[in-house]
PAKETI-220951 format. One line per field, with one value per residue (C-alpha): residue number from 1; y, x, z. Coordinates in steps of 0.5 Angstrom, whole numbers, plus 500, padded with zeros to 3 digits. Each point is the difference from the previous one (the first is absolute). Example, Ala and Ser with C-alpha at 12.3 -4.5 7.8 and 13.67 -1.06 7.14 Angstrom:
<rs>
i = c(1 / 2)
Y = c(491 / 507)
X = c(525 / 502)
Z = c(516 / 498)
</rs>
This chain:
<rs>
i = c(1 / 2 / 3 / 4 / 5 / 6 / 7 / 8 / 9 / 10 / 11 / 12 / 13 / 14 / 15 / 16 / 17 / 18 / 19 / 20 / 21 / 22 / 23 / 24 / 25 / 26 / 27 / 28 / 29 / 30 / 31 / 32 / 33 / 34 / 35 / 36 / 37 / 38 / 39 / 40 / 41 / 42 / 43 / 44 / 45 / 46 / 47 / 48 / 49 / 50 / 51 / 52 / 53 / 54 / 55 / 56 / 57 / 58 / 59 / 60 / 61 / 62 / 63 / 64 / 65 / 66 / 67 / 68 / 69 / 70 / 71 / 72 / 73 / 74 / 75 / 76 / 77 / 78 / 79 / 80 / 81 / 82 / 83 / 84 / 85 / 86 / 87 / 88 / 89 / 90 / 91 / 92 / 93 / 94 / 95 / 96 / 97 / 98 / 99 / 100 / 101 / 102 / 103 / 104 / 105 / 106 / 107 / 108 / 109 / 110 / 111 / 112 / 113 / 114 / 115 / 116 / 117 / 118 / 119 / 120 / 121 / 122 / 123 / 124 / 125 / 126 / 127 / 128 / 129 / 130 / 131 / 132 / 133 / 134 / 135 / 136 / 137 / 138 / 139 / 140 / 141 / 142 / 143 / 144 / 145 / 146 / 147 / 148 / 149 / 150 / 151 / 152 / 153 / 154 / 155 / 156 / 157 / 158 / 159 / 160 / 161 / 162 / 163 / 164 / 165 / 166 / 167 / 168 / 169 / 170 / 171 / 172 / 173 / 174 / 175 / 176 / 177 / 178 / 179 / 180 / 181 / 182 / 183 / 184 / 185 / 186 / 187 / 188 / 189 / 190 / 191 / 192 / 193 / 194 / 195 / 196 / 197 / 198 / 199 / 200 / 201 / 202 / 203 / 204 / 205 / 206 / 207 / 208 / 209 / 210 / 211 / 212 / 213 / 214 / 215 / 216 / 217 / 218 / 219 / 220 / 221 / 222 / 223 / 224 / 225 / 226 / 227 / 228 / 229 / 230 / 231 / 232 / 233 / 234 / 235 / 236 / 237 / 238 / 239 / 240 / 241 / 242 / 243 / 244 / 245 / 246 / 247 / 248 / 249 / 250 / 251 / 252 / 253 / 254 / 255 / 256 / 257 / 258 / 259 / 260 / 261 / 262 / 263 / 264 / 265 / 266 / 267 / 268 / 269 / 270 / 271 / 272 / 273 / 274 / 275 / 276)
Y = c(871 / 503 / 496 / 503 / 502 / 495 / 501 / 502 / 493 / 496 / 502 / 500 / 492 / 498 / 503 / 495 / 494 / 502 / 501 / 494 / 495 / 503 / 499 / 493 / 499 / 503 / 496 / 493 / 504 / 500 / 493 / 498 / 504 / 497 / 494 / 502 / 501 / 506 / 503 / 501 / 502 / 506 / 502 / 499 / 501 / 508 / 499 / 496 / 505 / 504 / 494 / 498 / 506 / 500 / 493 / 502 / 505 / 498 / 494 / 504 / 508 / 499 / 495 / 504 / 496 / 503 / 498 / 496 / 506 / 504 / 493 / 499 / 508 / 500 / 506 / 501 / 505 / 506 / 506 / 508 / 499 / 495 / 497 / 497 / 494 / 503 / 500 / 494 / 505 / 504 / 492 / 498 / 506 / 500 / 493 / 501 / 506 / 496 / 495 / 504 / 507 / 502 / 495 / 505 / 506 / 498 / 498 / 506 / 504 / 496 / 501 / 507 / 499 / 498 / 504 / 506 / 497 / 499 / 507 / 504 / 506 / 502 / 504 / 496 / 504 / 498 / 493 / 500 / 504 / 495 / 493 / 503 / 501 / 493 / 497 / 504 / 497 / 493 / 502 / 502 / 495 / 495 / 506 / 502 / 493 / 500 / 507 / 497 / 494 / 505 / 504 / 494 / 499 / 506 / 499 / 499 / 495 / 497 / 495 / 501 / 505 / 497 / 500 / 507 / 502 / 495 / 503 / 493 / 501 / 493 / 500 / 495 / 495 / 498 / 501 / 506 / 502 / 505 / 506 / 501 / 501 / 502 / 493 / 502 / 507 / 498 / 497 / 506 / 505 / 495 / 498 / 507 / 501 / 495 / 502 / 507 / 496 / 497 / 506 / 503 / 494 / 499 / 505 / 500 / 498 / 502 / 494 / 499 / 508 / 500 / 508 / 501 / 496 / 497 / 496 / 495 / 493 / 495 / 494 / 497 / 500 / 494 / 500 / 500 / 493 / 503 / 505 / 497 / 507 / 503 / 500 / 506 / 500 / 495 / 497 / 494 / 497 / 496 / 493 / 503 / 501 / 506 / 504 / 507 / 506 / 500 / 493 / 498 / 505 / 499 / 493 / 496 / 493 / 498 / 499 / 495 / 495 / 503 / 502 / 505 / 506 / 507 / 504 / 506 / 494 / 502 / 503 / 505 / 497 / 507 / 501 / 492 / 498 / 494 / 498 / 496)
X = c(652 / 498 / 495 / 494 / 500 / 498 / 493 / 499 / 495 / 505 / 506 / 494 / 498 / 507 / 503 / 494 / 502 / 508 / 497 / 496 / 506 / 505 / 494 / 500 / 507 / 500 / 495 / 504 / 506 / 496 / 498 / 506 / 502 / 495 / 503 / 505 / 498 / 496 / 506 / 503 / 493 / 499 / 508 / 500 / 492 / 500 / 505 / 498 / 496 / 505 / 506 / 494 / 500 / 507 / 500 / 494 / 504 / 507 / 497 / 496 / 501 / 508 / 500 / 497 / 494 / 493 / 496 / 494 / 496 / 504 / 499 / 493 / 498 / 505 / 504 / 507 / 504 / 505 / 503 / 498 / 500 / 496 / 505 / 505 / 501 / 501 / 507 / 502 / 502 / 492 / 497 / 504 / 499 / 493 / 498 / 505 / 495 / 494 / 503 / 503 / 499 / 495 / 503 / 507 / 495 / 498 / 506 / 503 / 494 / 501 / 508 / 498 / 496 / 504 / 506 / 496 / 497 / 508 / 503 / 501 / 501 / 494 / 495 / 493 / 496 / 505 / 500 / 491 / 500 / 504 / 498 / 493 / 503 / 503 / 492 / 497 / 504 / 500 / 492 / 500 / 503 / 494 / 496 / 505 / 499 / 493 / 501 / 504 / 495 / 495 / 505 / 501 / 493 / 498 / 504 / 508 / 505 / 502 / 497 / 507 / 503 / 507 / 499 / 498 / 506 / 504 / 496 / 499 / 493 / 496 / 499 / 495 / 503 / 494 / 498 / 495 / 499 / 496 / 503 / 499 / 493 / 496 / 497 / 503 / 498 / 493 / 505 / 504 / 496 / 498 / 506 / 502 / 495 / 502 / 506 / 499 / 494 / 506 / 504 / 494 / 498 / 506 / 505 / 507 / 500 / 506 / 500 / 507 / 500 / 502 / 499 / 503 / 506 / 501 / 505 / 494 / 502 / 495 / 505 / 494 / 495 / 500 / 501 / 496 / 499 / 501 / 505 / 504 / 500 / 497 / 492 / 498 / 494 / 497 / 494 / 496 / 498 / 494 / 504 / 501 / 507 / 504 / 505 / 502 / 496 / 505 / 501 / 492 / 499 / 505 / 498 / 494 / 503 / 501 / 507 / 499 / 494 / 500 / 493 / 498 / 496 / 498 / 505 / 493 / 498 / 506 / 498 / 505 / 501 / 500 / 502 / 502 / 508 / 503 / 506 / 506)
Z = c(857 / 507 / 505 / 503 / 507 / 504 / 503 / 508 / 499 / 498 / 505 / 505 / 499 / 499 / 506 / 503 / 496 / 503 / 507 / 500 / 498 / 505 / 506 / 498 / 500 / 507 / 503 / 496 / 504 / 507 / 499 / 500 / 506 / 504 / 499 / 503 / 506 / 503 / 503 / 492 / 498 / 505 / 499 / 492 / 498 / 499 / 495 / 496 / 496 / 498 / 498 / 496 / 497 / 498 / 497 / 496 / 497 / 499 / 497 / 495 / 499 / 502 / 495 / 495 / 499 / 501 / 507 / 500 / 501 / 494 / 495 / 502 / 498 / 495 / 503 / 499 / 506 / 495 / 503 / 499 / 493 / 499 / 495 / 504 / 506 / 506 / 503 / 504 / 506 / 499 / 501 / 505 / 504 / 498 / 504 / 506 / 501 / 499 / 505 / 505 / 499 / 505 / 504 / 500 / 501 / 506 / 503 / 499 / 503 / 506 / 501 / 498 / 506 / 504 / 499 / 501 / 506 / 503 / 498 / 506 / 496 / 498 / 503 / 503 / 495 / 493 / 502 / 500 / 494 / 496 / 503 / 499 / 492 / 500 / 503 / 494 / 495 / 503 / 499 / 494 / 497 / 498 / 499 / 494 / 498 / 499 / 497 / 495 / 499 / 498 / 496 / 496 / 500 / 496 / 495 / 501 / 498 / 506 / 505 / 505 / 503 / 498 / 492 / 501 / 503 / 495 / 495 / 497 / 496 / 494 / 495 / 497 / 495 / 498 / 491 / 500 / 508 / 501 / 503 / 508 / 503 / 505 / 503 / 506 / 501 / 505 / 505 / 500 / 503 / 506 / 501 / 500 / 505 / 505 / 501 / 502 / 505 / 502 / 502 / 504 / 504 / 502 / 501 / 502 / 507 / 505 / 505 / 500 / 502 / 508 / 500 / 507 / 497 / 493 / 502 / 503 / 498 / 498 / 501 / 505 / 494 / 497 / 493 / 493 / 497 / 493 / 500 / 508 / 501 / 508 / 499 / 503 / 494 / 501 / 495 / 500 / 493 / 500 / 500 / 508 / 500 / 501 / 495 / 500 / 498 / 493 / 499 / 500 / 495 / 496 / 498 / 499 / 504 / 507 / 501 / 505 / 497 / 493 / 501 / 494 / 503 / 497 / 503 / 501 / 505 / 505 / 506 / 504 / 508 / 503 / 507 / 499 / 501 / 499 / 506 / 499)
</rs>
């Protein structure tokens, strides 16, 4: 017998459930760094979300059980066809994406940058021309996001990025559930419009453009607390510490005092560097 497809309303609380539990097991993570000592804290600290990530999972999806959120609505993760568990392979994938995905995009942007940078044998206009291409993307990357977040929204079957790429969809194991609803649709179209008010309030900016030499190093800038990389866009959260332009908008807690913020609240530091 074929099971109804899962609800947006149900894949949407459950990621909620699934979220709330690896956050708990993050902070009992940063509990236990703290006793270490600050020095292990400060080292290990931006790591424990995605360990914490990884071990939820493999204790539950690589194991063939259902999450606590796919428990608590009732949903169980199936392939394309709507018949089958997903392959192993597809899952596995699925949840290094989660955990490391963008973490992988970005580093390839930045040695992208950096070999663009270093090749002698581009002309100074080509070299512009594509480290303004990789600040694009690297600046689109939260906008895609967000859009996909409205997508979802307004009626589609995935919450993450990487199960739609696995194609890993639910099903409702739940006798007699009703077919998807459109209890979510409301939140569609502000999201949707957040994310294009995002896009114009803060265009791509090309601060790290020398546009006399593009080889201009920014080794004395000192470095982003959230991504260890050069903070040449700096941004203030409300909490009074500074992040990079990318990292402040992509999460919604300071990676120094875990302090939750909203990430419209940020406020650009123009004109404004941070030295070494």
């Amino acid at each position: 017998m074929a099971l109804a497809i899962a609800s947006t309303a149900a894949i949407f609380r459950a990621a909620q459930k699934d979220e709330f539990f690896t956050g708990m097991l993050a902070s009992r993570c940063n509990d236990v760094l703290r006793l270490l000592g600050n020095r292990t804290w400060n080292k290990y600290s931006q790591h424990t979300a995605k360990a914490s990530q990884l071990l939820y999972s493999s204790l539950t999806t690589l194991k063939d059980f259902q999450t606590l959120g796919e428990e608590y609505t009732g949903i169980v993760q199936v392939d394309d066809t709507y018949m089958k568990i997903p392959l192993k392979l597809y899952q596995i994938i699925s949840i290094l994406l989660g955990a490391f995905g963008e973490t992988i995009v970005q580093k390839t942007l930045k040695n992208l940058k950096g070999k663009v940078s270093q090749n002698d044998n581009m002309l100074p206009d080509a070299k512009r021309a594509c480290m303004k291409l990789l600040l694009i993307i690297q600046w689109a990357i939260p906008i895609v996001k967000e859009l996909h977040r409205a997508w979802f929204y307004l009626g589609g079957q995935h919450y993450n990025i990487e199960k739609r790429l696995m194609a890993i969809n639910y099903v409702s194991s739940v006798p007699g559930a009703s077919p998807p609803s459109g209890l979510l649709r409301p939140l569609g179209i502000p999201t949707l419009f957040r994310a294009i008010l995002n896009a114009v309030n803060s265009p791509p900016t090309f601060d790290e453009i020398d546009t006399k030499d593009v080889k201009a190093s920014v080794s004395d800038v000192a470095a982003c607390s959230g991504c260890l990389e050069p903070n040449v866009t700096p941004c203030a959260l409300p909490c009074g510490h500074i992040l990079c332009n990318q990292c402040a908008r992509s999460s919604n807690v300071c990676f120094l005092c875990r302090a939750p913020y909203f990430p419209r609240r940020t406020v650009p530091l123009q004109n404004f560097s941070l030295k070494l």
